[in-house]
Steps between C-alpha positions, in 0.01 A plus 500: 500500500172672437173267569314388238171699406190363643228348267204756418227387694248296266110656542372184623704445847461897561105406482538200700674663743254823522204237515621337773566781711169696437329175559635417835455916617174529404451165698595624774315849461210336473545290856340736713171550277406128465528404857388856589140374698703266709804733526281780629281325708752357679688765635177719530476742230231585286491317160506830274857591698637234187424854315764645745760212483487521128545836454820475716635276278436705176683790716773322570517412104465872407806553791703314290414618160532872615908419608603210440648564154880493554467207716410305188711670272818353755321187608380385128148390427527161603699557805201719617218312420714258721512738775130654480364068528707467797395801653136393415523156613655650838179734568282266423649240742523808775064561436502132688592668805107653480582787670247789350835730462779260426185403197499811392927544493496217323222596239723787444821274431323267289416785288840610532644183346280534220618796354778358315270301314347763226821644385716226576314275255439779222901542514588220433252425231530830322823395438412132378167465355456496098357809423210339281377308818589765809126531636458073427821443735419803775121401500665107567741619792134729630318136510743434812302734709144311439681167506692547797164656668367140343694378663452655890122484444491124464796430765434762672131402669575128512836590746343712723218261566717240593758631650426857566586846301805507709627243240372617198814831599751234573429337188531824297838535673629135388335564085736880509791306634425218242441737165809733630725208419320363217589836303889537587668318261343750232628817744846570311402504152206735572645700749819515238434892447413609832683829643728414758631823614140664554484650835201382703559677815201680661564852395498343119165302540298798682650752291249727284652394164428115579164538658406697212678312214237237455238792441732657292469247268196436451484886315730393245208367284157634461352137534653399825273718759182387350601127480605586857129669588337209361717238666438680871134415415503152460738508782164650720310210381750201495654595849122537650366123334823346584517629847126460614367208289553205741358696775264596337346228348523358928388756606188597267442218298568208751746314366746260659886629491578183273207656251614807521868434457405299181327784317767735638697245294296486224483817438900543477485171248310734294747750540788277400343406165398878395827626581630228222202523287464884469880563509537299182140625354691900572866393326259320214281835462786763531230681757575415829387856651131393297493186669576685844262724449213228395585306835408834676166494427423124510665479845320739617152362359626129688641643811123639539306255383703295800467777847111458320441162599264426740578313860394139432654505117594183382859416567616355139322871381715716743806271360393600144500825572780527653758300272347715219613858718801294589499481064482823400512760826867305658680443161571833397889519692717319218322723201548844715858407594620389157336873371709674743835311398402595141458852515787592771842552369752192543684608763204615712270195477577401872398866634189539255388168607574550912277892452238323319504219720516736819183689378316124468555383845430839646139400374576177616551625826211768541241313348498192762491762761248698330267159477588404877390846616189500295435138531412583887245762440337361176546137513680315179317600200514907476900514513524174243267684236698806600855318396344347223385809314908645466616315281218594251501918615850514462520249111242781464781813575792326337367288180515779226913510614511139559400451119640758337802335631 
């Protein structure tokens, strides 16, 4: 007796589904930076090492992203975004431990658990979303990374004062255990076309062909590199704010961690709304490369006018300025990822989306190191005006494609 077919998967429970998973891992990639000053301080390393810790984390992503390919094409989407939570939620819980190099393993596995979260998602809702509202629904499922750093930036500070940073980990641990469950009754219906005879052995995952497939891809249309380019900029300056802004508005601007953690969330409010507001304004326009490359130079102009300020700057005017970066400089993702699904081919939507993906948290990974490294010899402001000025040099390099497109 053969089974009956499963239902096609409706576009609203393969959102709901990809919003609560990218909320709860950005959540928890966000732990480390909003409880950095007490984190560091406690175990006795210098607040800029955050810089370090974050770029492991973005390395680990990029681990994942380079190989990890067949592994979701077995698994299905869901199945891994199950996984990569778990995995997160694990490493987080292990950074309790506050061990300088079990922090730094763990860093790495957070990132690691990530990974699945960029194509994972775009799978699944390449195959589901309306066509004449793609970049609306992709930009919606982005707004889980702001909300879900929302949310670690107001729980986040308040934990750790009260009970310690240790427990702002464990906690992390319990809210992947908690969404991981949440999302399984949905797992068979999405997962329905998933490859089950894909070989994920070693040799297949490190071989030449898979490492390079997801650069492969992105030459299969001429607007996917500089969509790419573009993207690895904002990555520079959205890794570098989210990473360092707690600590640094401690460290230079004398805030309490409670303040700080506030406009940390504030900033990633912002975020949630522009992701919304400017991935319906680019499906309304029919531009959404124009709108990218307008946020490029307005970020840019923000993300200055903030490393600017001067030490003693009112606290509600540091907020302002940075929920409106947090508006236009951290709400690019959805728009950029819903490009890329449009111009691959069908079939390779996963692999242009894991290259382009792999490219944007390379930057995310270099430019908190770069920052940490120049943050010690120059103090805060040179490498912030240094991070904000990419996104503008390189709108500059790729516009005239980015519009012709």
């Amino acid at each position: 007796m053969t089974a009956a077919p499963l239902p096609a998967p409706s576009w609203q429970s393969a959102l709901g589904v990809t919003l609560a998973m990218q909320t709860a891992a950005a959540a928890l990639g966000q732990t480390m930076p909003v409880v950095a000053p007490v984190m560091t301080g406690s175990i006795g390393l210098d607040p800029e090492s955050i810089g370090y810790l974050a770029g492991f984390t973005s390395l680990g992503t990029v681990l994942f992203l380079a190989c990890g390919g067949p592994v979701l094409e077995r698994l299905g989407a869901v199945r891994m975004l199950q996984l990569g939570v778990l995995v997160s939620g694990c490493s987080i819980a292990l950074a309790a431990l506050g061990w300088p190099p079990v922090l730094f393993l763990a860093a790495l596995f957070l990132g690691l658990g990530y990974g699945p979260t960029p194509p994972a998602g775009s799978r699944i809702l390449a195959a589901t979303a309306p066509a004449r509202h793609r970049t609306l629904i992709f930009s919606v499922k982005q707004a889980g990374a702001p909300l879900g750093a929302v949310l670690a930036g107001l729980a986040g500070p308040a934990i750790a004062l009260r009970w310690g940073w240790e427990a702002v980990c464990l906690a992390g641990l319990v809210l992947a255990c908690g969404v991981a469950l949440a999302v399984q009754p949905w797992r068979r219906v999405l997962d329905a076309g998933r490859d089950q005879g894909r070989a994920i052995h070693p040799a297949v995952l490190f071989s030449s062909g898979n490492l390079a497939a997801p650069f492969a891809a992105l030459r299969l249309h001429p607007m996917l590199w500089p969509l790419t380019a573009l993207s690895g900029a904002f990555a520079c300056l959205q890794g570098s704010l989210f990473a360092f802004i707690v600590t640094w508005l401690v460290g230079k601007h004398g805030l309490s961690l409670p303040q700080a953690g506030a406009i940390f969330a504030v900033m990633q409010g912002a975020g949630v709304t522009a992701r919304m507001t400017l991935g319906w304004l680019a499906d309304r326009s029919g531009k959404p490369s124009l709108i990218l490359a307008v946020q490029a130079f307005a970020g840019s102009a923000l993300a200055a006018s903030l490393a600017l300020m001067p030490v003693g700057t009112a606290g509600p005017i540091l907020g302002a300025l940075a929920a409106a970066c947090g508006f236009v400089a951290a709400s690019w993702n959805g728009i950029a990822l819903a490009e890329v699904a449009r111009y691959a081919p069908q079939h390779r939507i996963a692999d242009a989306t894991s290259g382009s993906t792999v490219i944007t948290f390379l930057c995310y990974f270099l430019a908190p190191l770069a920052f940490a490294a120049l943050a010690a010899v120059f103090g805060w402001t040179a490498p912030l005006l240094l991070m904000a000025a990419l996104p503008a040099a390189m709108g500059l390099l790729t516009a005239p494609r980015l519009l012709r497109g």
